[in-house]
C-alpha positions in Angstrom: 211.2 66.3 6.0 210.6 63.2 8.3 213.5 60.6 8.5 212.5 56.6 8.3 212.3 57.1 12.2 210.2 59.8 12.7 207.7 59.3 9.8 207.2 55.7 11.2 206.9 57.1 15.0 204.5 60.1 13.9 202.1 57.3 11.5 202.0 55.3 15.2 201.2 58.3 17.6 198.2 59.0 14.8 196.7 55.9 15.0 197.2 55.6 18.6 195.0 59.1 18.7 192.5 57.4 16.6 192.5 54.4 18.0 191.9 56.1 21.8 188.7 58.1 19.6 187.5 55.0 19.1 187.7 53.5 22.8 185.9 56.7 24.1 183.3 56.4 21.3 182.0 53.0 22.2 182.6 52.9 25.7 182.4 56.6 26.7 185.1 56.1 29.2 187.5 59.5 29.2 189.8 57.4 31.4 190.2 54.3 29.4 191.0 56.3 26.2 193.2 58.9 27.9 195.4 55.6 29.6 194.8 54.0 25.7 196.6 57.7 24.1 199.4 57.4 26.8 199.9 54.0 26.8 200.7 53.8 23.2 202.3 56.9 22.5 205.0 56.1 25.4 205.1 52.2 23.4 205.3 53.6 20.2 208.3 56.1 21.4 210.0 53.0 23.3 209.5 50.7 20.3 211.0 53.4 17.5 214.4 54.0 19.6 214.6 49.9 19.9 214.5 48.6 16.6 217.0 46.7 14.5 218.5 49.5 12.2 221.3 51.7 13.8 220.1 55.1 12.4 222.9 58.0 12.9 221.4 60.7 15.4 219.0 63.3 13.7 216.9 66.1 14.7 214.2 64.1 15.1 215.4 61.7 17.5 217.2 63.9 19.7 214.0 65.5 20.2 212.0 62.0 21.0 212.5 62.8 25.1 211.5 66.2 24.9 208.1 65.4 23.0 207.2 62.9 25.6 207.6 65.1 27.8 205.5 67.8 26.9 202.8 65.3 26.0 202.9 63.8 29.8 203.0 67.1 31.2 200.0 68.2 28.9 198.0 65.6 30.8 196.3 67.1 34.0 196.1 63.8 35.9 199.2 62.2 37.2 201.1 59.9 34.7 204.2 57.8 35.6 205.9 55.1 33.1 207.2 51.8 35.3 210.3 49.9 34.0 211.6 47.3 36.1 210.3 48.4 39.1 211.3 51.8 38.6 209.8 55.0 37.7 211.3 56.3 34.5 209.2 58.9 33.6 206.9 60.9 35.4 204.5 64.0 34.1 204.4 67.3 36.0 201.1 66.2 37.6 202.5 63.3 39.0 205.9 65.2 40.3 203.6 67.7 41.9 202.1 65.0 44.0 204.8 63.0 44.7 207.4 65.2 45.2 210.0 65.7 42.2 212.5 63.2 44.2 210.4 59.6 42.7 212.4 59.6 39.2 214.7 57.1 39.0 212.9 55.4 42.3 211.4 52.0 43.1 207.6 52.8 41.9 206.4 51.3 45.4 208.0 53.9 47.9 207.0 56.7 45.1 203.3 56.2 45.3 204.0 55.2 49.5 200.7 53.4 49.4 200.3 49.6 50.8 197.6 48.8 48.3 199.5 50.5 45.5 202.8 48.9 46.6 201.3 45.4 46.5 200.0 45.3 43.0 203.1 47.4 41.6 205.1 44.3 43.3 203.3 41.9 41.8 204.1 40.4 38.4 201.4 39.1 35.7 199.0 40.7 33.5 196.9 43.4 34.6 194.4 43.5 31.8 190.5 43.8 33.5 191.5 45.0 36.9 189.5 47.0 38.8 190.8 50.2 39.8 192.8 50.6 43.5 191.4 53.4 45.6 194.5 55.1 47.3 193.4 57.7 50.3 196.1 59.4 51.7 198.2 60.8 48.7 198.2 64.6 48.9 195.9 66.0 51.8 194.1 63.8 54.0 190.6 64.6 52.3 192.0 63.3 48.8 190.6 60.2 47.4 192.4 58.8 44.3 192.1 56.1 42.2 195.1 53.7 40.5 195.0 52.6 37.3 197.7 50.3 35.7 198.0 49.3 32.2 201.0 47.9 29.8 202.9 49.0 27.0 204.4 46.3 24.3 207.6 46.3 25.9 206.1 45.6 29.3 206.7 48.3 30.8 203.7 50.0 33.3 201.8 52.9 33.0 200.6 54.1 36.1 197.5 56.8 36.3 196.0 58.4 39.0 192.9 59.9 38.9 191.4 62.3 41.4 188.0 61.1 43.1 187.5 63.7 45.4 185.0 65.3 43.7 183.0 62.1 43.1 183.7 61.5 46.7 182.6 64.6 48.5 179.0 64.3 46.1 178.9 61.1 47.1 178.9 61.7 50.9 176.6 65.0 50.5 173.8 62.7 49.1 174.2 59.9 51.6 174.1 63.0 54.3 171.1 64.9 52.5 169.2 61.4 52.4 170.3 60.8 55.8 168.9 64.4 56.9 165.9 64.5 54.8 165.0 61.3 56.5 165.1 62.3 60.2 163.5 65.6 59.3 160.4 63.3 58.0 160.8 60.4 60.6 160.2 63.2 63.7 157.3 64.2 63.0 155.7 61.5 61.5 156.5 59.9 64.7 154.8 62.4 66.3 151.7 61.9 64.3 151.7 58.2 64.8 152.4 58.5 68.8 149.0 60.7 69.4 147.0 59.0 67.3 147.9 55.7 69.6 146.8 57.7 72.3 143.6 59.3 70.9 142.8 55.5 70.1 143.2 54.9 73.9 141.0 56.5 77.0 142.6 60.2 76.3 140.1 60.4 72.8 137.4 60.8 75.2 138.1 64.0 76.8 137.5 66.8 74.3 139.7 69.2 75.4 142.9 66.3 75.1 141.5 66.3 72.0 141.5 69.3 70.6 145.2 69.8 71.9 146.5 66.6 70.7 144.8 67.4 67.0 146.3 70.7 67.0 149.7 69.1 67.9 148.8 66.7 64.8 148.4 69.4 62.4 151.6 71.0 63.0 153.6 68.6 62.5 151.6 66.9 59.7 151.9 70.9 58.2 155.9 70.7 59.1 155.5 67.2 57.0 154.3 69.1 54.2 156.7 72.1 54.2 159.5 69.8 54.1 158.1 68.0 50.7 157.2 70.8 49.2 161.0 72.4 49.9 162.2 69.1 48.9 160.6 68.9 45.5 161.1 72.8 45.3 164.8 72.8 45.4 164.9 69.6 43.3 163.6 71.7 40.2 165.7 74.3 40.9 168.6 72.1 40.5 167.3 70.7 37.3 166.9 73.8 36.0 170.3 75.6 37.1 171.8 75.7 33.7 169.0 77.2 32.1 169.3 80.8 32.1 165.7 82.4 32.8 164.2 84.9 29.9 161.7 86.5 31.5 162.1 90.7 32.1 161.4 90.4 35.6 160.6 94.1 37.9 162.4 93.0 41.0 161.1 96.2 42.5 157.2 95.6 41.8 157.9 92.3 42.8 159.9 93.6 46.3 156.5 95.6 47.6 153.8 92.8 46.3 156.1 90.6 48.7 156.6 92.9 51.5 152.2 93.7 51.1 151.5 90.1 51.2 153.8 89.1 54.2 152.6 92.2 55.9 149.1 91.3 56.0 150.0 87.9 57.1 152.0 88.8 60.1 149.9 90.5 61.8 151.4 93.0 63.8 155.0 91.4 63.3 154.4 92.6 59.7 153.9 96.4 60.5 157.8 96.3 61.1 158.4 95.8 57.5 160.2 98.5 55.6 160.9 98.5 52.3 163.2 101.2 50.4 163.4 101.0 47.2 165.2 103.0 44.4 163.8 104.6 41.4 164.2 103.4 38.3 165.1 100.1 38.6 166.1 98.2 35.6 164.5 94.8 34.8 166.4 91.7 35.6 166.9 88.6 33.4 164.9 85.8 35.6 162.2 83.5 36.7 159.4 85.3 38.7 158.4 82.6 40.6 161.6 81.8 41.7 162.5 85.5 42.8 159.5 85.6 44.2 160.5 82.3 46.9 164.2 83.6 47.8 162.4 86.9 48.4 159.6 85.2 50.8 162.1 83.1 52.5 164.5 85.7 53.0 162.3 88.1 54.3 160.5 85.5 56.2 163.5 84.2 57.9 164.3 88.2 58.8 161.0 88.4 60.1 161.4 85.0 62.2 164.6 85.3 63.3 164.7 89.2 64.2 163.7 90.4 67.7 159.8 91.5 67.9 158.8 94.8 67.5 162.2 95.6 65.8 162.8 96.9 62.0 163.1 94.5 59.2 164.7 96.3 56.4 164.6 95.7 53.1 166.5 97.6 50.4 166.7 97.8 46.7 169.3 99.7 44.6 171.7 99.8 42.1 175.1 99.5 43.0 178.5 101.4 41.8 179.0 98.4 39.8 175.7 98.6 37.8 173.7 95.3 39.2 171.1 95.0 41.3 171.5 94.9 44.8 169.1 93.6 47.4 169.5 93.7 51.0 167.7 92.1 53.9 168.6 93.2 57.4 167.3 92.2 60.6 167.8 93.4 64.3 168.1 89.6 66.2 170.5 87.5 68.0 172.8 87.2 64.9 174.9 84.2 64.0 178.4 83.5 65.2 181.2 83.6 62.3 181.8 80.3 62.4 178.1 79.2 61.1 178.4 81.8 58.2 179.9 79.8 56.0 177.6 76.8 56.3 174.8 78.2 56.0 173.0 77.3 52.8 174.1 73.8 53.6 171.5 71.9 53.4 170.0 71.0 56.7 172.4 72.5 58.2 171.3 74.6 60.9 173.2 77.0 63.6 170.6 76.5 66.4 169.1 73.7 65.1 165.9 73.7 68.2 165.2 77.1 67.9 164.8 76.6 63.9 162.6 73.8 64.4 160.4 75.5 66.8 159.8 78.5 64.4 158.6 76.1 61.4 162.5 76.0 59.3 162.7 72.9 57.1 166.7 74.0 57.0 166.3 74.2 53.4 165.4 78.0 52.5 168.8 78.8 52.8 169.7 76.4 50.5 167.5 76.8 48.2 167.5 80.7 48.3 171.5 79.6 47.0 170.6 77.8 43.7 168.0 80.4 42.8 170.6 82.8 43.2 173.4 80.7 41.2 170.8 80.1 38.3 170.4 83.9 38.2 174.3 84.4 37.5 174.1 86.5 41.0 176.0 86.1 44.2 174.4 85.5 47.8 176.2 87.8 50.7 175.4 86.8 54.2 177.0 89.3 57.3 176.5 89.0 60.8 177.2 90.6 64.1 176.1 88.2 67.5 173.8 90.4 69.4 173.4 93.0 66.3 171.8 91.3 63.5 171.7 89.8 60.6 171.9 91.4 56.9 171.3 88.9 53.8 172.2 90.6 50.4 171.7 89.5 47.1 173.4 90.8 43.8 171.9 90.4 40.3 172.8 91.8 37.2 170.5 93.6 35.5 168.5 92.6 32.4 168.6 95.0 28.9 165.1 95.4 29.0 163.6 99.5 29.2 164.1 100.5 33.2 160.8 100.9 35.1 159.7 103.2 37.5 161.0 103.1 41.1 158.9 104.0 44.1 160.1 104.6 47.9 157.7 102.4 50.5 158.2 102.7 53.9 
């Protein structure tokens, strides 16, 4: 049974709990109720071993230090308690950071953080500030954020919470609006600069013409490409936790694919080849999605591959059960240090030779969240000088396997 002590401290952790509910129910902030839980817990604990009666040491109490510390060190973000200047409790999180040393140490030279050391030194409420963004703490690329808040007793809690997710989306959509912008300003630029001079004395020749029209429509059609990749991967990525339904005959749809970009070609299409297994099972997925990776995967083999050599393309089930597709080429082949980057969007490893074949610099990319939404994995190997082989796992739907055929 619960002593005076312990009954009373147990009644103010529960409201505490259900008065942090509360916080997150109205103002939806995770933070705020997480610092609200800690905050008062660490009060409630501080006010219990402080009051006026002088109980004789039970079991209860002699476990008080040990419960707050497994409730800290069940909290993922760093959490210190600030007495005096010093810090007097710290959870496993925050030791990890830190370094185990900033127990018992002026809260200032724990955090080592000139913003952080100013308001820590400063006395007066702290109700209504705004967080302190600390960079530097743990590895150069982490970006935290400090928040401070009070217990009864005025002592400080101190909470840290990691931003370098938040961070790193942050400065991928500032780069991808960056990028997308150049890749539209170029040739619209273009446009605009030759319709100045068609306006002028060249219009009148109709051979300038022709050739500055011509020039025109490629880059108007580059224009279009790019918006229609744009919206394309845009839809993908609204869609990437929705799991696609349909039975889908990856291998049907492998040869209608290789036909169609085969007559296309012209005589860069006869070097096509296509092998594909017998009975294939289905897959779980979205056929007009497949049916984009599989033209720009092909199409960047065929692009990107020498002339006149093979493009292979390869359909099987692996040792492990799923589907396997592979995509190999015979070109210049991409340098290790590219690989990774890749399906970055944008990104590109020889950015003017991309542009000059028609990339937007967003297949890649967008080949990537097709993949992802189809629970598969994307596999990219290369050799410089050798080529380039693309493969693509996905597991296999439970639908009734169809037949396979061999197309060469």
């Amino acid at each position: 049974m619960l002593s005076g002590f312990g009954l009373r401290t147990f009644w103010a952790i529960v409201v505490v709990i259900v008065a942090a509910i509360a916080v997150f129910a109205i103002t939806h902030d995770i933070q705020g109720a997480i610092v609200a839980v800690v905050g008062g817990i660490a009060a409630a604990l501080v006010a219990a071993g402080t009051g006026d009666e002088t109980a004789a040491p039970d079991e209860s109490t002699a476990m008080t230090p040990s419960v707050l510390d497994d409730v800290l060190d069940a909290i993922v973000a760093p959490v210190m308690l600030v007495q005096d200047g010093r810090v007097v409790l710290a959870n496993r999180a925050a030791r990890t950071l830190l370094g185990t040393h900033i127990l018992g140490e002026d809260a200032r030279v724990a955090i080592r953080h000139p913003a952080a050391a100013e308001r820590l030194g400063t006395p007066g409420p702290i109700d209504g500030e705004r967080p302190i963004e600390l960079v530097g703490l743990g590895t150069r690329d982490q970006r935290w954020e400090m928040l401070l808040s009070e217990t009864s007793e005025g002592q400080r809690i101190v909470y840290l919470v990691d931003q370098t997710g938040n961070y790193a989306a942050e400065r991928m959509r500032i780069d991808f609006v960056a990028n997308a912008s150049h890749e539209l300003r170029t040739p619209l630029a273009s446009i605009l600069g030759f319709i100045e001079t068609l306006r002028d004395e060249a219009g009148e020749d109709a051979e300038v013409r022709a050739r500055f029209l011509k020039v025109m429509d490629d880059e108007a059609r580059r224009m279009q490409r790019l918006v229609e990749d744009l919206i394309s991967l845009s839809r993908i990525e609204a869609e990437k936790f929705r799991l696609p339904d349909q039975a889908v005959d990856l291998a049907q749809l492998v040869e209608d694919t290789r036909e169609e970009l085969a007559d296309a070609a012209g005589d860069r299409g006869q070097d096509l080849v296509a092998t594909i297994a017998p009975n294939l099972a289905t897959v779980s997925g979205d056929r007009v999605q497949l049916s984009q990776m599989l033209h720009n995967l092909i199409g960047n083999a065929m692009k990107y591959g020498r002339a006149g050599t093979p493009v292979t393309i390869a359909l099987k089930r692996d040792d492990a059960g799923m589907i396997r597709l592979s995509i190999r080429d015979e070109g210049d082949g991409i340098a290790a240090v590219h690989i990774p980057r890749l399906t970055e969007r944008f990104y590109r490893a020889d950015a003017g030779r991309s542009r000059s074949l028609g990339g937007t610099g967003l297949g890649l990319a967008i080949v990537k969240h097709i993949v992802e939404r189809h629970r598969g994995r994307l596999d990219i190997v290369s050799q410089v000088g050798v080529g380039t082989t693309v493969s693509v796992i996905l597991p296999p739907s439970s639908a009734t396997p169809k037949g396979g055929v061999i197309k060469g």
